[in-house]
C-alpha positions in Angstrom: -64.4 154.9 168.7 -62.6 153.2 165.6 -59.0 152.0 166.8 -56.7 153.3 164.6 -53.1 151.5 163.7 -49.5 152.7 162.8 -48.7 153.5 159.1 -46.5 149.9 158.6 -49.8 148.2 160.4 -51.9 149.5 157.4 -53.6 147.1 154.7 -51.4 147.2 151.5 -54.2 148.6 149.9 -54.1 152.2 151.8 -50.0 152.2 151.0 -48.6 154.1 148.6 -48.6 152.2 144.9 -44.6 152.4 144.8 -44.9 150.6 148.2 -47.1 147.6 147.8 -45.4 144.5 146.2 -47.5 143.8 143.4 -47.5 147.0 141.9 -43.7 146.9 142.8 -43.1 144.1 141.1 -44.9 145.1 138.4 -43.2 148.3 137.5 -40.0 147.9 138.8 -39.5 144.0 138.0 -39.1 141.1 140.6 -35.9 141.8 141.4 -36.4 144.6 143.3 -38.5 142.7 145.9 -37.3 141.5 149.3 -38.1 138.2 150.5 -40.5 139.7 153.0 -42.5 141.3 149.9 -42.6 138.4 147.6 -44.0 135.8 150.3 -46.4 138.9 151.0 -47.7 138.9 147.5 -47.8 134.9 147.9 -50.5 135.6 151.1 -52.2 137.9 149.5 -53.5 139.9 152.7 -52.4 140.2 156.7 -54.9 140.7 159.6 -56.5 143.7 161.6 -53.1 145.0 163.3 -50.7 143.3 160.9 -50.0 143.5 157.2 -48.9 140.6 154.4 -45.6 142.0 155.0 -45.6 142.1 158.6 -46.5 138.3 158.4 -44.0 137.1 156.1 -41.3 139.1 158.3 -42.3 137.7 161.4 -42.1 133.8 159.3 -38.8 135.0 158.1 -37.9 136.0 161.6 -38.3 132.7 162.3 -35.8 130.9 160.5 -33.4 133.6 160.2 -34.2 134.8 157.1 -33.0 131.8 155.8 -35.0 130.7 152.7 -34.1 126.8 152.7 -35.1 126.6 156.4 -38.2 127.6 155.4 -38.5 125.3 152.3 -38.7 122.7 154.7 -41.8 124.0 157.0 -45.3 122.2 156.4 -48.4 123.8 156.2 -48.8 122.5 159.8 -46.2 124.4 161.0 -46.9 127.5 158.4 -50.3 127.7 159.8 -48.8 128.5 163.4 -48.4 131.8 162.3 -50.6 134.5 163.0 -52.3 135.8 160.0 -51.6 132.4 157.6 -54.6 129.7 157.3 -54.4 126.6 155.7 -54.8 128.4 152.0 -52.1 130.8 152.7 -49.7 128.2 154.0 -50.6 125.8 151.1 -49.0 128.9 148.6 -46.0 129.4 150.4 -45.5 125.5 150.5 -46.3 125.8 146.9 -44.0 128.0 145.9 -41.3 126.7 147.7 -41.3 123.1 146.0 -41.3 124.7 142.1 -38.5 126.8 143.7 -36.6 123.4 144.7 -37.8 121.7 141.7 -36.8 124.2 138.7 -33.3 124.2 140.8 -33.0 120.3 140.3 -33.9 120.8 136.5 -31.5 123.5 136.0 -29.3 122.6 132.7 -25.8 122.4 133.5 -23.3 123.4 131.1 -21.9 119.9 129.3 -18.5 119.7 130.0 -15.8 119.5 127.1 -13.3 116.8 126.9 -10.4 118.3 125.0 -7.5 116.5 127.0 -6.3 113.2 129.0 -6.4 115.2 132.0 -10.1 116.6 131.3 -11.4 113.1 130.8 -9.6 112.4 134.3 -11.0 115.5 136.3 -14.9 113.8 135.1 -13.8 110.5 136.2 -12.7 111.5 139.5 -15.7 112.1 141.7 -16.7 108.2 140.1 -13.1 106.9 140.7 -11.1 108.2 143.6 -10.5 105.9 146.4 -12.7 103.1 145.5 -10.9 99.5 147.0 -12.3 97.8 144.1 -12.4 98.3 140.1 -14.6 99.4 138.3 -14.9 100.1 134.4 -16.6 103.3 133.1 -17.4 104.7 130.2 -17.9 108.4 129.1 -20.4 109.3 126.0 -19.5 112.5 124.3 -21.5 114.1 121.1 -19.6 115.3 118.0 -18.1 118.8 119.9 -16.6 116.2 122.5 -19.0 117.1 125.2 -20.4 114.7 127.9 -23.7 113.5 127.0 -23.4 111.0 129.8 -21.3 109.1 132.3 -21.9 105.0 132.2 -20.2 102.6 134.8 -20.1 99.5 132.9 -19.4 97.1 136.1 -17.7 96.8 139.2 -15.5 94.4 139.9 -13.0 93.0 142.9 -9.7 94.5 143.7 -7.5 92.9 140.5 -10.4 93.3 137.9 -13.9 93.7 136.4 -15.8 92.9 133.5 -15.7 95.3 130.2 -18.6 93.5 128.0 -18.0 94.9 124.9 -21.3 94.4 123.3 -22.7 95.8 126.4 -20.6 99.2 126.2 -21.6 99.9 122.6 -25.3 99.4 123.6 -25.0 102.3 125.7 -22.7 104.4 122.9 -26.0 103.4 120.8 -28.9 104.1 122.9 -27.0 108.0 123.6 -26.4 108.4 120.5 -23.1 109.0 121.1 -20.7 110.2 118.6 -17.0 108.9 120.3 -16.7 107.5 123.3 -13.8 107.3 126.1 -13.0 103.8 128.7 -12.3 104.0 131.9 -11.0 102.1 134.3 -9.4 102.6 137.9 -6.6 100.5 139.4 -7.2 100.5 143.0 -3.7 99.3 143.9 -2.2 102.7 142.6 -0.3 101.3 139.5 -1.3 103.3 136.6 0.1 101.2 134.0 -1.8 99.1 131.4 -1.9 95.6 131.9 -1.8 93.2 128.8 -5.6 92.9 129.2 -6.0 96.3 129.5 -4.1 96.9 125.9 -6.0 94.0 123.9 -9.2 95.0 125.2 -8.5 98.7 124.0 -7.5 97.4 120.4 -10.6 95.0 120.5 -12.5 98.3 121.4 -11.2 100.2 118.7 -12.0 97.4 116.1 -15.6 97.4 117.1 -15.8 101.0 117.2 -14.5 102.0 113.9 -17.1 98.9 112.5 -19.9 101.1 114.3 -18.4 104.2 113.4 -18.4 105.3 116.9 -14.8 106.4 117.7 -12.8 105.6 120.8 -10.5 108.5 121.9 -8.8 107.2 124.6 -8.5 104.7 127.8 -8.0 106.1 131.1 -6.3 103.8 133.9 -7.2 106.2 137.0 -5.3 105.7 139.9 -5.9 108.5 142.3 -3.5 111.0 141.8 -2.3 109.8 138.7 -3.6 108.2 135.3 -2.5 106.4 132.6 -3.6 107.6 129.2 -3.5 105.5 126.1 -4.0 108.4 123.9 -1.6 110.7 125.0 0.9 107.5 124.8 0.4 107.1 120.8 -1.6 103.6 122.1 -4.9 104.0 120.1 
């Protein structure tokens, strides 16, 4: 006699067309699909007792339902599963990595400089709590946002080297429109040496020659900075 199986033990095919994923997705959009149901649509088809959706459950099941857990399964350990071969597991792999990969080349929003204290809140993840100096330079485009963040050099605890050819090189290469310096003082004193005030003005100079403005210079020192915009200094 022909063994007979449960209704959710069915092939998709003998489901109902609101019921099986790709006609799901097809006429009520992706969104509407669980995890279980898109991996099933990824495997295609289940076994004898068990459908796609069954399968992809019982991988969910796995790791908890937890999608980056499984981002990190081989096909090795995919094909453990009953009802997933090497093909199967190769298109859940698959799928998987673009997943990880479009995330990576998501565009993120360009921050806008429009203050001392936005220039310092980019700086910071670069700057806070180094034990030695380092000089940075931030690239912005003509509506002040960041095209790019450039550490210049890194230096010992009372100073580094701002190469002033070398900065403008970068400016160039970005195709930056202005550009602001950066610099932190690791001992905590946020004001401007004489150094730090002729190499601003030298900055400046060369800046205006290349028609590549320089807003400001930031001394970051932790929880404070010294700004030489906001100080009438440039």
């Amino acid at each position: 006699m022909e063994e007979t199986y449960p209704d959710k033990l069915q092939n998709i095919k003998q489901w109902a067309e609101a019921d099986r994923p790709r006609e799901k997705l097809m006429t009520k959009g992706r969104s509407v699909l669980s995890e279980a149901e898109l991996i099933a649509i990824l495997i295609g088809s289940g076994t004898k007792s068990l459908s796609a959706i069954d399968v992809a459950k019982n991988i969910l099941a796995a790791v908890d339902n937890d999608l980056n857990a499984l981002a990190k399964y081989t096909v090795k350990d995919l094909i453990k599963f009953k009802g997933i071969g090497e093909a199967k597991a190769i298109s859940i792999v698959a799928a998987l990595e673009l997943g990880r990969r479009r995330k990576e080349s998501e565009v993120v929003t360009k921050p806008k400089i429009t203050s001392s204290q936005a220039a310092y809140e980019v700086l910071t993840p670069y700057l806070l709590d180094l034990p030695h100096e380092e000089f940075w330079i931030i690239l912005l485009n003509r509506a002040n946002q960041v095209i790019a963040l450039k550490k210049i050099s890194s230096g010992g605890i009372s100073g580094t080297v701002a190469d002033v050819k070398m900065i403008f090189k970068e400016a160039l290469d970005e195709l930056a429109s202005s550009i602001i310096l950066a610099h932190n003082h690791p001992s905590g004193n946020n004001q401007p040496s004489q150094a730090d005030i002729n190499l601003t003005a030298k900055m400046k100079e060369a800046g205006a020659i290349l028609d590549i403005a320089v807003l400001d210079h930031i001394i970051f020192a932790d929880n404070k900075f010294f700004s030489f915009a906001d100080e009438a200094m440039m």
